[in-house]
C-alpha positions, 0 to 999 in steps of 0.5 A: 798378386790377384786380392782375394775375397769372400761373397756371399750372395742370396738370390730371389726369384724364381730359382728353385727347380731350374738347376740353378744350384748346379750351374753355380757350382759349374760356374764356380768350379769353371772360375776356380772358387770355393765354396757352396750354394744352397736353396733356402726355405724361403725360395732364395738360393745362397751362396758363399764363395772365396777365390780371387776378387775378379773370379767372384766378381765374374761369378756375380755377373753369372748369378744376375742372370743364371741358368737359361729357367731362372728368373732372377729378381734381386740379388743380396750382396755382401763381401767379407773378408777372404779366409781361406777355410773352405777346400771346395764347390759344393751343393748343401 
């Protein structure tokens, strides 16, 4: 059985205005995550997605670079324990 896991990312850089919460949300449909992705109004993006460790480790990997306008500086990291509460990829 694959491990299961939480992520919780916030991005800096310039990813506001470049679609990068929308191709989150493809990207994590596409890997089977649930979750959302947010901008914040500092100008960081945040997501918080659950599935399969592998899947958010791809999604990761994803997030490092993003969408073809992002420019991602640094990513905030942090892995919590899976809990199976969210049914969805959304955009909040």
């Amino acid at each position: 059985m694959l491990e299961k896991a939480c992520l919780s990312l916030i991005i800096y850089g310039r990813v506001h205005g470049v679609f990068f919460r929308l191709k989150t949300k493809r990207k994590a449909e596409e890997l089977g995550l649930t979750g959302w992705v947010k901008n914040n109004a500092d100008g960081t993006v945040e997501i918080l997605a659950e599935g399969n460790k592998l899947d958010l480790e791809n999604l990761l990997e994803w997030c490092k670079k993003g969408p073809r306008l992002a420019k991602v500086e640094k990513i905030k990291i942090r892995w919590q324990p899976y809990t199976g509460d969210l049914e969805r990829f959304e955009i909040i």
